[in-house]
N, C-alpha and C positions, 0 to 999 in steps of 0.2 A: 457494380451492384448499387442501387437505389437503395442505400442506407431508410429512408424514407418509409418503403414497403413493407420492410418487417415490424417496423411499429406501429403501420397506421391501424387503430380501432382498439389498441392495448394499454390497459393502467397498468403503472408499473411504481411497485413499490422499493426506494433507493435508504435502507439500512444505514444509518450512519451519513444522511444525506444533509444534515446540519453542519458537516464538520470539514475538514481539511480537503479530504479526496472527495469527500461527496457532493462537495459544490461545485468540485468541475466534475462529477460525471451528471448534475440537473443539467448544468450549464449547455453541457454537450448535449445531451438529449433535446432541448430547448431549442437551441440555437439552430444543431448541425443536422439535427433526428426529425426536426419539426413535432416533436410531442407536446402537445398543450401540456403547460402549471398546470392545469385541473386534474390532468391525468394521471400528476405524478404523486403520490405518497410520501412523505418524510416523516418518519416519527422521532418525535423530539426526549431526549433522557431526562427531562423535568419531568413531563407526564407521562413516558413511556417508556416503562424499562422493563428493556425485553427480555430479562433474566427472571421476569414473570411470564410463563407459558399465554396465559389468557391476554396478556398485552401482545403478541406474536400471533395470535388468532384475529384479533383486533385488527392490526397492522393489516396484515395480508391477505385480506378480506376482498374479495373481488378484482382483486391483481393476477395481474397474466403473466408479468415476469418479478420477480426479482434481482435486485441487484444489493447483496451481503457485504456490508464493509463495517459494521457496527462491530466494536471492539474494544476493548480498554487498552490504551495504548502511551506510550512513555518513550525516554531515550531509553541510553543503554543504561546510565542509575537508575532510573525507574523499576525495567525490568531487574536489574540485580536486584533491587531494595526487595522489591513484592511479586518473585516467583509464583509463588503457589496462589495468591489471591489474582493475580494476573489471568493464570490459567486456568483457574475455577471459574472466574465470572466470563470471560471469553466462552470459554469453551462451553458452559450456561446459555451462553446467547445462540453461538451455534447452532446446536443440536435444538435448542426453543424455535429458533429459526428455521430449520430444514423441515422438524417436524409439523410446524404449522403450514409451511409451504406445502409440503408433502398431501397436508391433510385437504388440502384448498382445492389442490387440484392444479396449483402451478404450473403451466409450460415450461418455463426458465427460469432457473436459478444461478445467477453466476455469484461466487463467493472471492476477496480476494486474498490470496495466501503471499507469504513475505519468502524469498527465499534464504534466510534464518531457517527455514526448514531442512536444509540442506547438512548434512554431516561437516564437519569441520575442515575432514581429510577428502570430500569429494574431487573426484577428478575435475578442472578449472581447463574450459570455463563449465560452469553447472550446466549437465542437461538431465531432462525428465527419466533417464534410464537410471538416474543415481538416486534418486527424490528417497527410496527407503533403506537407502545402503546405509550403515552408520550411525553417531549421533548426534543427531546437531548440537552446533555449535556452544561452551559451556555457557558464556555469557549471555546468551539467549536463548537457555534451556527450555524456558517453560513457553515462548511463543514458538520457537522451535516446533516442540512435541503439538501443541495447537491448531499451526497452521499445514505441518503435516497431516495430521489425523482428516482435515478436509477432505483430501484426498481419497482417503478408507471409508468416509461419512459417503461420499459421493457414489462410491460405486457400492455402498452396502445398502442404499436409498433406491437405488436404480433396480439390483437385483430384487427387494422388497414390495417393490412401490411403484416403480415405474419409474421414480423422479430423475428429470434429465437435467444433471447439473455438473457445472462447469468451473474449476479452481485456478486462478490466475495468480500464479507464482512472480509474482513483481519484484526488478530488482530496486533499493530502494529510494524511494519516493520525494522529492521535496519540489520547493516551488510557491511562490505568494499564498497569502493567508493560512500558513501553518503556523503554529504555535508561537508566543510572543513569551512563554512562562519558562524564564531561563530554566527551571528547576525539573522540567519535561522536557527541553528542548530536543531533537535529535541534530547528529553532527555539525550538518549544516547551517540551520538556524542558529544554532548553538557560539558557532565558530564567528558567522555574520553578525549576531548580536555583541559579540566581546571584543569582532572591530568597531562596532559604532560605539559602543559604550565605554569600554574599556582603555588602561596606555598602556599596558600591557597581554599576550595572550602570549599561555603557556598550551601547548597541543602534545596530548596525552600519545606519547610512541618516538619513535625516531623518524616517523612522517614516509618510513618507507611502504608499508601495505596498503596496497589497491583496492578500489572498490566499482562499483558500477551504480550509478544513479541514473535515476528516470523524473524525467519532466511530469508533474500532477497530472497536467491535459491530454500527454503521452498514456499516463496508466489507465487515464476515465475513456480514451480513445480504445487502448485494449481490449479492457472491460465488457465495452460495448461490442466492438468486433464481436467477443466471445459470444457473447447472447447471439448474435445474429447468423455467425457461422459456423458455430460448435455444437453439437449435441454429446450431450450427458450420458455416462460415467467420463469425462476427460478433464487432465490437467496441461497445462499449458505453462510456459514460461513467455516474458515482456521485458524485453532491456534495452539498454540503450547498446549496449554490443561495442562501449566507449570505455575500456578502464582506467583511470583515475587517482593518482596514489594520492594518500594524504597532502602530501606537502603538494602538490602541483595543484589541490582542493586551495589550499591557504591562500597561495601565491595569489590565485583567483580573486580569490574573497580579498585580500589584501589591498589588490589593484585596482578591485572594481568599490569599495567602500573609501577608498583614499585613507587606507590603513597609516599612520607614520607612527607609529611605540613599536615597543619590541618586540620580537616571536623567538619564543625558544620553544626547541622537541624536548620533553621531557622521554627519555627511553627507557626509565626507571618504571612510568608506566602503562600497564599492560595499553598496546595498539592495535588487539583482536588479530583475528587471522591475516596470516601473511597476503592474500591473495582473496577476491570472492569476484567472479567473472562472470555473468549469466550469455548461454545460447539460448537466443532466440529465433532459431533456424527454425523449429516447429511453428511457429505462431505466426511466422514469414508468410510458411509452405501453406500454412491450415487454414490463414484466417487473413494473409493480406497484409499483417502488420508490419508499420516502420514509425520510427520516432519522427516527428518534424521537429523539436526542439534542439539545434547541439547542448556540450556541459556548458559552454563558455555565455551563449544567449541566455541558458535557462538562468547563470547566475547573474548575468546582471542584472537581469527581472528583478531575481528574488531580493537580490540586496537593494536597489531602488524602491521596492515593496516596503522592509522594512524599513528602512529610513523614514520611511513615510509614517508608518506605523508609529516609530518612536519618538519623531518629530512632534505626532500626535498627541502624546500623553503628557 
């Protein structure tokens, strides 16, 4: 399929396209899609915050597709610290989102959901048949409930409206130019910063619980898949289909940063769910996908990224 043909003669406005995931999915569009800069839309959280409806009208204003990544977003302190303002202004942007698309007349909207959506005790590895069984997960209750609800936004927009829109249940994300602010950082960056910086790192668990992470350029590749082969009310899962336990994370980051101080597990605290494994057999069958990044490439990037970064400052 000529990636190329579904975009040619379409503006598409990219949500959160100033930030982490959203400059590899311009990038992708640019690059891989041949979409002209001119065509693409980014509204920026200095002058446009789209937790005001009329800035989401603004926005979407003669855009053919959308692509929803805009979010207020943090590690796992983050969400602890600020549940409920987490999930107010999210879930704000959201529904400001869908409805202004909705009203525009949008072809596509693909939105991305975390799979944190996922109940705590789902069957491993996650597929789409579990998505409303349960509840997710404690520690990330409020993006949990968030980026589940996408889901019920999507097919209650479709039955109302027509809107044909698309939820991308991503397992989670890292990769160059994510956050540098230890105090947001998520696992990864988190773990990579406190080998460059730090003589010692203490890693929160006994290092046994698995997880599945995804390359940035891998999720903006999804993403896009979705807009181009999916039609709306559906949700979708993206993984690497690679599980990962903490400590074999570390070893990584250890060996690829030239770690030498200490590493202790601390088991006293909490190391989140024993297990989080995403199927992506759907997304395979439906849409083509597969990761090009392996874990062990994606982290050397990212730690060579950073280094660079902090070299910087």
């Amino acid at each position: 399929m000529d990636n190329s043909n579904y975009w040619a003669g379409k503006r598409v406005l990219v949500t959160g396209g100033a930030g982490f995931l959203g400059s590899y999915v311009v990038e992708n569009l640019i690059a891989e899609r041949g979409v002209s800069r001119d065509d693409i839309v980014i509204p920026r959280s200095s002058n446009c915050d789209l937790r005001q409806f009329s800035n989401c009208e603004s926005a979407v204003r003669g855009c053919d597709v959308v692509i929803h990544l805009a979010a207020i977003t943090g590690g796992i302190s983050f969400s602890r610290a600020n549940p409920a303002s987490q999930y107010y202004d999210s879930t704000l942007i959201d529904l400001n989102m869908v409805q202004a698309a909705s009203r525009a007349g949008v072809k596509k909207l693909v939105a991305i959901g975390n799979v944190f959506a996922y109940a705590s005790d789902a069957p491993i590895p996650l597929t789409e048949e579990s998505l409303f069984n349960g509840l997710p997960t404690d520690a990330h209750r409020g993006v949990g409930w968030m980026k589940r609800n996408l889901a019920l936004v999507a097919d209650l927009y479709h039955r109302q409206f027509g809107l044909s829109m698309v939820v991308v249940y991503s397992a989670n994300g890292y990769g160059p130019r994510d956050s540098t602010d230890r105090n947001h950082a998520h696992v990864i960056p988190a773990t990579i910063m406190k080998c460059l910086l730090d003589k010692e790192l203490v890693v929160w668990g006994d290092g046994t619980p698995s997880r599945d992470f995804l390359f940035a350029s891998d999720i903006a590749e999804g993403l896009l898949l979705a807009a181009e082969r999916l039609e709306g009310p559906r949700f979708v899962n993206i993984a690497s289909e690679s599980e990962i336990t903490v400590r074999q994370l570390v070893d990584h980051v250890v060996r690829f940063s030239g770690f030498e101080g200490s590493v202790t597990f601390d088991a006293s605290k909490a190391g989140g769910d024993a297990r989080r494994s995403v199927s992506a057999a759907k997304a395979r069958e439906l849409m083509g996908f597969s990761p090009r990044i392996s874990m062990a490439d994606g982290l050397e990037k990212t730690v060579a990224w950073y280094r660079q970064q902090l070299k910087a400052k």
